[in-house]
Backbone as CSV, one residue per row, in Angstrom:
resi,resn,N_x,N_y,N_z,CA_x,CA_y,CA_z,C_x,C_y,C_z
1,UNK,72.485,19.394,140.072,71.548,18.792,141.031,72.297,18.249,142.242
2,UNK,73.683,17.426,141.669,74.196,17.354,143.413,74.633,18.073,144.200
3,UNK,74.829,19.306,143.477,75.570,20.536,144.279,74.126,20.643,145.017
4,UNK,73.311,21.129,144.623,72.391,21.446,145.142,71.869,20.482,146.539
5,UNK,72.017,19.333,146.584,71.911,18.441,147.417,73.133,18.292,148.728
6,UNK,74.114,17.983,147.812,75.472,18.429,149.073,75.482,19.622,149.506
7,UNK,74.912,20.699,148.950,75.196,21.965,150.020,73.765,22.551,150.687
8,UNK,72.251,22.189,150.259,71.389,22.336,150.537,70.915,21.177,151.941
9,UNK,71.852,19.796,152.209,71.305,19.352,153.069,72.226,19.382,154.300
10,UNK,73.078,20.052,154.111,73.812,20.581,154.728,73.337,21.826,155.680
11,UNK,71.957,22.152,155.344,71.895,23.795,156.114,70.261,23.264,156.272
12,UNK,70.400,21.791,155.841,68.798,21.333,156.457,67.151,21.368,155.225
13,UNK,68.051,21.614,154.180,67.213,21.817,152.813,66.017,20.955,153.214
14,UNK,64.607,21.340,153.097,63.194,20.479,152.696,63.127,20.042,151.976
15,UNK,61.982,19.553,151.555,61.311,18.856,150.449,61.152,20.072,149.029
16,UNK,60.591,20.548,150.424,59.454,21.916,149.784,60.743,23.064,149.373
17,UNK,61.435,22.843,149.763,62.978,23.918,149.179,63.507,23.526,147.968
18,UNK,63.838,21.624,147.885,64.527,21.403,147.010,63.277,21.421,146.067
19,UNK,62.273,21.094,145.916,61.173,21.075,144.329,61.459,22.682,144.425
20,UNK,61.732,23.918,145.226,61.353,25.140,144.269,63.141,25.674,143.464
21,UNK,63.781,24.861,144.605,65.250,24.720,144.097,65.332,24.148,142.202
22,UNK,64.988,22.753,142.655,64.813,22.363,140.757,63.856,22.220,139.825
23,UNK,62.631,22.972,140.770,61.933,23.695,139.375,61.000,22.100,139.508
24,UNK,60.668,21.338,140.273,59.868,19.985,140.545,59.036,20.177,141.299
25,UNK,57.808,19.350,141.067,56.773,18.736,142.175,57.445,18.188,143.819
26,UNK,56.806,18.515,144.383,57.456,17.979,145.957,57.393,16.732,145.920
27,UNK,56.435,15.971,145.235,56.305,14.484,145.356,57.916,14.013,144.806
28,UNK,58.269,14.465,143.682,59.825,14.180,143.036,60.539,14.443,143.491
29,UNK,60.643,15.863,144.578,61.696,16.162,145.594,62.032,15.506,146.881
30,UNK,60.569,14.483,147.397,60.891,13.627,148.007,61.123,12.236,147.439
31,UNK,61.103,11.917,146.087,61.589,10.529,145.313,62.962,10.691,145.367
32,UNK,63.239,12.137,145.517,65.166,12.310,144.793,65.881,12.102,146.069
33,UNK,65.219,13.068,147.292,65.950,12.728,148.514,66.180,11.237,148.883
34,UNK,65.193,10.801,149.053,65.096,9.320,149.520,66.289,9.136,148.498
35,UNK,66.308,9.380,146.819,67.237,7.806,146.591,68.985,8.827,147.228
36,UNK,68.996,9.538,147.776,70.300,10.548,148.220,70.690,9.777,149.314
37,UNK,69.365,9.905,150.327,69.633,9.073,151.498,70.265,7.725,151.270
38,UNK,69.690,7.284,149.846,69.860,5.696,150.240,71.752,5.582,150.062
39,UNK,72.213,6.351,149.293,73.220,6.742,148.534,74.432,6.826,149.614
40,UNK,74.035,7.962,150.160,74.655,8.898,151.893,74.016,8.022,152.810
41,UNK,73.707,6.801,153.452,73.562,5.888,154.019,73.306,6.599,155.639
42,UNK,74.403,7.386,156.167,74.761,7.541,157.440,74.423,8.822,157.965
43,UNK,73.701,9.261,157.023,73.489,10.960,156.585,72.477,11.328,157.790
44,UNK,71.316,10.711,157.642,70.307,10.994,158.833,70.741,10.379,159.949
45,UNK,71.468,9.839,160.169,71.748,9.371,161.479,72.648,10.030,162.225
46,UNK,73.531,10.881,161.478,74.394,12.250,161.327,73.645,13.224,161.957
47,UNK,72.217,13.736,161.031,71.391,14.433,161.229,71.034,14.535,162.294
48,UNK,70.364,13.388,162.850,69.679,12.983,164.253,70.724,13.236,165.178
49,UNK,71.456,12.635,165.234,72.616,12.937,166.551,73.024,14.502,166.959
50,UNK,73.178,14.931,165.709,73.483,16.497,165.696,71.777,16.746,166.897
51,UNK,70.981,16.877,166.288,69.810,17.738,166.981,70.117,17.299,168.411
52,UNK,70.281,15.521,168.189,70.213,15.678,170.186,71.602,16.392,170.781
53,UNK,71.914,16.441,169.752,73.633,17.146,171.011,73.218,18.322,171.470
54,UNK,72.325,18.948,170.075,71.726,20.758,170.551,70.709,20.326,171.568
55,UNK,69.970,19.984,171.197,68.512,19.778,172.126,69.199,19.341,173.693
56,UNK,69.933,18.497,174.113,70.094,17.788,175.037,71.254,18.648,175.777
57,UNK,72.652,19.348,175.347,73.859,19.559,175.509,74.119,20.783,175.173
58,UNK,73.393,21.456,174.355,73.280,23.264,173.615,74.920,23.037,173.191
59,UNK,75.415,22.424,172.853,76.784,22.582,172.037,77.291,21.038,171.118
60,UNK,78.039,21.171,170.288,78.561,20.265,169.184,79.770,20.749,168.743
61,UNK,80.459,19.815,168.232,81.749,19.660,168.326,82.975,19.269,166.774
62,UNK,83.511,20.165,166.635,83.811,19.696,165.365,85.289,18.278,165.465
63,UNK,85.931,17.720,164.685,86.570,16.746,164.882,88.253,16.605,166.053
64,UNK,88.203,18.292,166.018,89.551,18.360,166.997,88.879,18.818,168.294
65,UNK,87.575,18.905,168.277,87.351,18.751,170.147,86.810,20.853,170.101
66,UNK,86.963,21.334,168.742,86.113,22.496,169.176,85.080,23.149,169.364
67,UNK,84.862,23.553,170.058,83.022,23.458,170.432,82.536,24.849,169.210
68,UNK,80.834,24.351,169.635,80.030,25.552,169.297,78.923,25.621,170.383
69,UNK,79.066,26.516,170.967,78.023,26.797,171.792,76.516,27.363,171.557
70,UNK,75.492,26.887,171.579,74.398,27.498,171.313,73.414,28.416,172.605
71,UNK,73.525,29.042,172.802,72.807,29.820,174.073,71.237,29.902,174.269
72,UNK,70.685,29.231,175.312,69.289,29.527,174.636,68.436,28.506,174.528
73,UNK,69.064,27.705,174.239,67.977,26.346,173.712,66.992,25.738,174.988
74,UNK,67.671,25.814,175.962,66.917,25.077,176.784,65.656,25.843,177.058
75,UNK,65.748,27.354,176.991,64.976,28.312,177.802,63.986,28.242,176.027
76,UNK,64.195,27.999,174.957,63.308,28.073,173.840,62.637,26.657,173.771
77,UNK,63.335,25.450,174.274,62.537,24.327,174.649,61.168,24.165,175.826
78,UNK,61.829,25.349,177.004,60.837,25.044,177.696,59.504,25.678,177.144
79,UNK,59.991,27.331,176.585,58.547,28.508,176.547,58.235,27.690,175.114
80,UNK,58.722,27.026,174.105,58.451,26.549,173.240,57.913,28.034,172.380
81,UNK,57.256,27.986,170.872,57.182,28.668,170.268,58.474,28.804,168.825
82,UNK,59.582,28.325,169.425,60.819,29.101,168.576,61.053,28.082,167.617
83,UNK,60.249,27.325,166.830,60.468,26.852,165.767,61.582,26.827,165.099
84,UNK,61.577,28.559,164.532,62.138,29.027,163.070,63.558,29.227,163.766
85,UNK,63.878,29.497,164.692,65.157,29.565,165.222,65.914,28.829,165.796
86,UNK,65.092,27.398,166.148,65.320,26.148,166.427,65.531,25.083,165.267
87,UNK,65.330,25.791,164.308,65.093,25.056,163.284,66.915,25.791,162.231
88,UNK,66.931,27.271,162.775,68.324,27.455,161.953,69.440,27.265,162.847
89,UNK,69.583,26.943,164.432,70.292,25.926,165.084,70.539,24.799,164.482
90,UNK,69.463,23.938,164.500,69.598,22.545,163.859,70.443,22.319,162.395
91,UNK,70.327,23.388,161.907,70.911,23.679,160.131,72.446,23.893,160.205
92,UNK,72.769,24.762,161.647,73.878,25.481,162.230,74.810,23.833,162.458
93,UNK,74.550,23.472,163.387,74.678,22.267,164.058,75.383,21.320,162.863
94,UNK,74.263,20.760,162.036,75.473,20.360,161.047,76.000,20.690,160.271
95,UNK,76.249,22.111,159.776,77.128,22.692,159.054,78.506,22.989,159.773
96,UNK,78.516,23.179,160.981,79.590,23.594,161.876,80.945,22.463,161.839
97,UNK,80.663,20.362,162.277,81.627,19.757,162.267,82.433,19.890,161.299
98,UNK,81.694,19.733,160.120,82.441,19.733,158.429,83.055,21.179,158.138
99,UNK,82.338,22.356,158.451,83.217,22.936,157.347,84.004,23.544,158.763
100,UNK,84.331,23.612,159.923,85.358,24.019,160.706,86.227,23.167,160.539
101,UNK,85.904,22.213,160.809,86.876,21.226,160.933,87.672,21.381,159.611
102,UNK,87.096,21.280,158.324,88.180,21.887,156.891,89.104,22.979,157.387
103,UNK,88.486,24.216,157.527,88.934,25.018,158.264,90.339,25.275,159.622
104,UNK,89.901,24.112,160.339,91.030,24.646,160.686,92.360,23.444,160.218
105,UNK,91.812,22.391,159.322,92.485,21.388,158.709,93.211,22.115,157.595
106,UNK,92.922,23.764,156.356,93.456,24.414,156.238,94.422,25.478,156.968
107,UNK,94.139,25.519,157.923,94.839,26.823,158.980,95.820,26.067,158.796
108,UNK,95.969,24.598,159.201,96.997,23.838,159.865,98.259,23.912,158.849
109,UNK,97.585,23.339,157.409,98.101,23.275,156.216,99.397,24.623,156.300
110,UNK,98.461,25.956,156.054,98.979,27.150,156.113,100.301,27.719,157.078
111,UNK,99.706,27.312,158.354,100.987,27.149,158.922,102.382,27.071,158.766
112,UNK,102.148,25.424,158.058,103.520,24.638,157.492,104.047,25.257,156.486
113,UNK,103.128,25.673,155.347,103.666,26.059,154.109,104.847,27.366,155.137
114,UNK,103.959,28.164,155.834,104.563,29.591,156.403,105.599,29.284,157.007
115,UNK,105.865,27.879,157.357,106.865,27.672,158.055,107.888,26.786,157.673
116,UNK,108.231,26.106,156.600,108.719,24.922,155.331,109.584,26.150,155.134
117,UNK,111.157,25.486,155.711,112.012,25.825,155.442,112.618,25.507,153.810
118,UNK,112.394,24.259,153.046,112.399,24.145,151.848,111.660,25.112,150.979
119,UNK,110.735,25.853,151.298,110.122,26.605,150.654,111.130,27.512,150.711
120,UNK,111.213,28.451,151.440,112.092,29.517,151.933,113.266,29.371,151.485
121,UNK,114.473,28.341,151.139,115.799,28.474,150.272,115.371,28.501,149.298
122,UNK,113.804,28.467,148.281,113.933,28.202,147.265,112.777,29.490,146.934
123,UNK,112.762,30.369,148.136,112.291,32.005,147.312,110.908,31.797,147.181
124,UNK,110.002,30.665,148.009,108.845,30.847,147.199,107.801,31.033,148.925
125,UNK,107.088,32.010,148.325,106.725,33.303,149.649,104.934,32.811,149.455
126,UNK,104.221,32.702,150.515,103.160,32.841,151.251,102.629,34.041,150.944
127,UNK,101.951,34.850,150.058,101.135,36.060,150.103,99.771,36.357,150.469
128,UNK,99.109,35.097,150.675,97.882,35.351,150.985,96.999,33.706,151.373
129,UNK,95.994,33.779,152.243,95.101,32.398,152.031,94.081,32.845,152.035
130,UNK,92.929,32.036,150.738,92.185,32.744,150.248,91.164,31.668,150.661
131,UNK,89.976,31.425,151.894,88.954,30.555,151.872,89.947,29.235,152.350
132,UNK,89.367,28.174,151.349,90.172,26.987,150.883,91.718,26.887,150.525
133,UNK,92.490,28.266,149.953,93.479,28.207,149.097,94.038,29.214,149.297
134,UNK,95.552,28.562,148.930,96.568,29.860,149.123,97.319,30.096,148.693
135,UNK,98.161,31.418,148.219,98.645,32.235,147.317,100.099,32.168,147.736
136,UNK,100.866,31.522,146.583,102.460,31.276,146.912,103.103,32.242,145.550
137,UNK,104.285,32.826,145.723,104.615,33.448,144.986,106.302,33.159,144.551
138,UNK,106.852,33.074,143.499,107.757,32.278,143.061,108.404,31.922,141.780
139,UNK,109.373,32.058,141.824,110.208,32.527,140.127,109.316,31.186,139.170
140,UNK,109.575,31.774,137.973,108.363,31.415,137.125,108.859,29.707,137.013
141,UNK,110.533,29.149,136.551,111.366,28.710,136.726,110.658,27.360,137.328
142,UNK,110.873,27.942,139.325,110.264,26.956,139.970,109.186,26.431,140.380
143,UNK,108.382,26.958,139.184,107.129,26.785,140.123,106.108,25.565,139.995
144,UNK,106.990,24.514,138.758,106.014,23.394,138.823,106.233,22.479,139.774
145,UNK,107.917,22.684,140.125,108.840,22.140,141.049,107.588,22.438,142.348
146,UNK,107.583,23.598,142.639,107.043,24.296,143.559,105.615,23.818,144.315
147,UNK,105.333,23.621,142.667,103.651,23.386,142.920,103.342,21.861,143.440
148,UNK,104.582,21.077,143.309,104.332,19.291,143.301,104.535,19.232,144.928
149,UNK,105.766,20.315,145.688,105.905,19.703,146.626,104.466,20.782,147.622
150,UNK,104.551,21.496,147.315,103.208,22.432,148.187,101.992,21.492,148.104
151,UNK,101.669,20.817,147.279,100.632,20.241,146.974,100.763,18.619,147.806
152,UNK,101.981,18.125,147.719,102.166,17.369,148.788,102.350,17.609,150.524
153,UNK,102.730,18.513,151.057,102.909,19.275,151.536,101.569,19.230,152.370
154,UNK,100.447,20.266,151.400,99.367,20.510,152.025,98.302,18.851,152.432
155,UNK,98.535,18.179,151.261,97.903,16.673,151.402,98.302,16.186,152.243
156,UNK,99.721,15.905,152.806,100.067,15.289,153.959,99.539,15.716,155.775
157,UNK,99.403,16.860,155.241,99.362,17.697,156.414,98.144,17.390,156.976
158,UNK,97.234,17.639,156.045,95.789,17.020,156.398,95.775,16.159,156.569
159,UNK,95.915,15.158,156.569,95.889,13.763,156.754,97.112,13.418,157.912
160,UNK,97.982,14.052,158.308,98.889,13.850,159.460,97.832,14.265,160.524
161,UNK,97.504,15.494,160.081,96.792,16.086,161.502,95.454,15.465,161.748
162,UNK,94.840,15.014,161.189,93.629,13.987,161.061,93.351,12.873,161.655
163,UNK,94.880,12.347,161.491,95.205,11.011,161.897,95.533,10.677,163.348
164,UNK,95.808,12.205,163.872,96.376,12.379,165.389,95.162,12.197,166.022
165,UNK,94.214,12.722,165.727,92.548,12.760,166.407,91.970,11.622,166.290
166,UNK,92.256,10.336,165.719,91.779,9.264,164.923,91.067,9.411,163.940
167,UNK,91.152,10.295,163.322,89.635,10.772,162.091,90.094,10.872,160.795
168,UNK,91.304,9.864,160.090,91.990,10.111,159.553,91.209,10.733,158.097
169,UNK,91.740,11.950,157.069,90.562,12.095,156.421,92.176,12.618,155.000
170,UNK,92.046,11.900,153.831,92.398,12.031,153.221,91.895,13.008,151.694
171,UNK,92.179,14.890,151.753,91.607,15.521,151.309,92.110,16.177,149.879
172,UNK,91.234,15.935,149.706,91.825,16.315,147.764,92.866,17.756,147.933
173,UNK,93.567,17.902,146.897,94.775,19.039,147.105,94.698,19.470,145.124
174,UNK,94.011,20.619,144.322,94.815,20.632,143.432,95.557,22.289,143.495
175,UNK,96.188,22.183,142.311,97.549,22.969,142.343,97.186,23.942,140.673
176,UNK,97.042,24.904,141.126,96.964,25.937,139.870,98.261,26.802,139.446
177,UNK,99.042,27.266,138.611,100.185,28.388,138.470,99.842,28.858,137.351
178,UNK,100.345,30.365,137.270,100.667,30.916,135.886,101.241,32.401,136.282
179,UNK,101.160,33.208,135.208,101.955,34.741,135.346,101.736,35.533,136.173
180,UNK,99.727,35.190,136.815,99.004,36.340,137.484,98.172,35.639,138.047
181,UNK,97.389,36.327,138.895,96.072,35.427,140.034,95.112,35.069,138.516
182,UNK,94.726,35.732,137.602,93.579,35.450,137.548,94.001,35.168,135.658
183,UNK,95.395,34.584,135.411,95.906,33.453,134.194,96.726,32.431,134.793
184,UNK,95.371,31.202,135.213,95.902,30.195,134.784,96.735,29.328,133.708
185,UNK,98.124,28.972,133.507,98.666,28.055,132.801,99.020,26.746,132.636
186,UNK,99.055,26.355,134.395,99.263,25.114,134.430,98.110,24.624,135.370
187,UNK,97.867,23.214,135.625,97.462,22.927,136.665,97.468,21.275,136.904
188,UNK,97.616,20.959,138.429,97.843,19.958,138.679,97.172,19.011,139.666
189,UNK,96.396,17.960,139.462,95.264,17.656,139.695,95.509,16.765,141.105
190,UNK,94.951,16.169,142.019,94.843,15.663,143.272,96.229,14.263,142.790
191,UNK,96.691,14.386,143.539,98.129,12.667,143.278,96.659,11.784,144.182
192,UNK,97.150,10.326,143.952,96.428,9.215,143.903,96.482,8.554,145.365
193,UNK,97.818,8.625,145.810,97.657,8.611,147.051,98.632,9.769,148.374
194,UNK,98.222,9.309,149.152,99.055,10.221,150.657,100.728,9.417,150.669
195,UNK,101.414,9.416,150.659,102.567,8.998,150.679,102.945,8.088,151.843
196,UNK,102.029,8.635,153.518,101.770,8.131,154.315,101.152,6.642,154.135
197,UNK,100.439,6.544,153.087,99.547,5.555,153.347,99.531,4.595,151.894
198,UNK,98.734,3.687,152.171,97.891,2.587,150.544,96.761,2.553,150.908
199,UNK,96.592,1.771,149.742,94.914,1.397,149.109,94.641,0.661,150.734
200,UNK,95.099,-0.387,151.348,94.720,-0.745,152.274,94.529,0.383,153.573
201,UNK,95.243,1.089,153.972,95.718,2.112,154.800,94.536,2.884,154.217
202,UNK,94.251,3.835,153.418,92.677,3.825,152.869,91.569,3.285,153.706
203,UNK,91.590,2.217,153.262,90.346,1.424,153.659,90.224,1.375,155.044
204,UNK,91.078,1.242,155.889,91.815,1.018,157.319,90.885,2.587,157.771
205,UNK,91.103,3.734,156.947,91.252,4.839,157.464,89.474,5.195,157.327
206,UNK,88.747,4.820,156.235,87.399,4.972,156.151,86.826,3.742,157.013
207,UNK,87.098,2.651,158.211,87.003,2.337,158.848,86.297,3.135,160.222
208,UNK,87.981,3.165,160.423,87.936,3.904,161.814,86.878,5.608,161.637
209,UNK,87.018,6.502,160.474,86.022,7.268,160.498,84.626,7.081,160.409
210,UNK,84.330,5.436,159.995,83.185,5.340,160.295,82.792,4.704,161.501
């Protein structure tokens, strides 16, 4: 049910979507949202801002300043009619800050690994980035070694480059290895904190992003 909520209100999910989503009365699909909202506090106000940036500005912006341009809007505001396409703008709009911004908060990641000279004396090769994640390759030997500092590595990175924009955003990192892509043997779960930072530095940091 929260998947369904974190990724359905994300693209602008209804009432009338989420009851045929979980199989509920709409009256319960609007009892569940509301208690979501109350939950996600900042969520519609998120929401709202997004529409006026389209409505007002035809573009929005993800956290390093890159745009999305929407073409159109003004000329579908004036003849009016365009609802349904005004309506998958608006869906567009806030799906765009969050998951580009991951996006290119992975690119960034990727980079470094491609370019981490510690990686490289120690034989362990970049083969692929897959979505979210990426494919390091590396004697069997080093690879828990491998996996602790990549995994720091990628955590820092995000959160270095985050921090340059003021948006500091501290992003989970875990770490999978084994013989082949698709046998897992080990795995190693998010470390507790950024090395950069503390529990205060934390708090400091969900501050300023809010």
């Amino acid at each position: 049910i929260a998947k369904t909520f974190n990724f359905g209100l994300g693209y602008g999910m209804t009432e009338v979507a989420l009851a045929g989503r979980l199989n509920c009365t709409k009256e319960r699909a609007i009892e569940l949202l509301a208690m979501y909202m109350g939950i996600v506090e900042k969520l519609d106000d998120y929401f709202a801002r997004q529409r006026r940036a389209v409505k007002y500005h035809g573009v929005v912006y993800n956290i390093f300043d890159r745009r999305r341009q929407f073409y159109g809007v003004q000329t579908m505001k004036h003849f009016g009619g365009y609802k349904k396409q005004m309506g998958h703008i608006y869906r567009t709009s806030y799906n765009f800050p969050v998951q580009s911004s991951a996006s290119d908060i992975h690119s960034r990641a990727t980079i470094r690994i491609d370019q981490d000279e510690w990686l490289r004396d120690n034989e362990a090769w970049l083969v692929a980035s897959i979505h979210d994640s990426v494919m390091i390759e590396v004697d069997i030997e080093k690879a828990a070694e491998v996996a602790s500092y990549v995994q720091k590595l990628m955590q820092d990175s995000a959160y270095e480059v985050t921090a340059a924009v003021g948006r500091p955003w501290i992003v989970p990192v875990d770490v999978e290895w084994g013989p082949a892509w698709e046998t897992v043997t080990h795995h190693l779960t998010q470390r507790t904190e950024v090395h950069t930072g503390t529990k205060d530095k934390c708090e400091e940091c969900e501050r300023v992003a809010a």
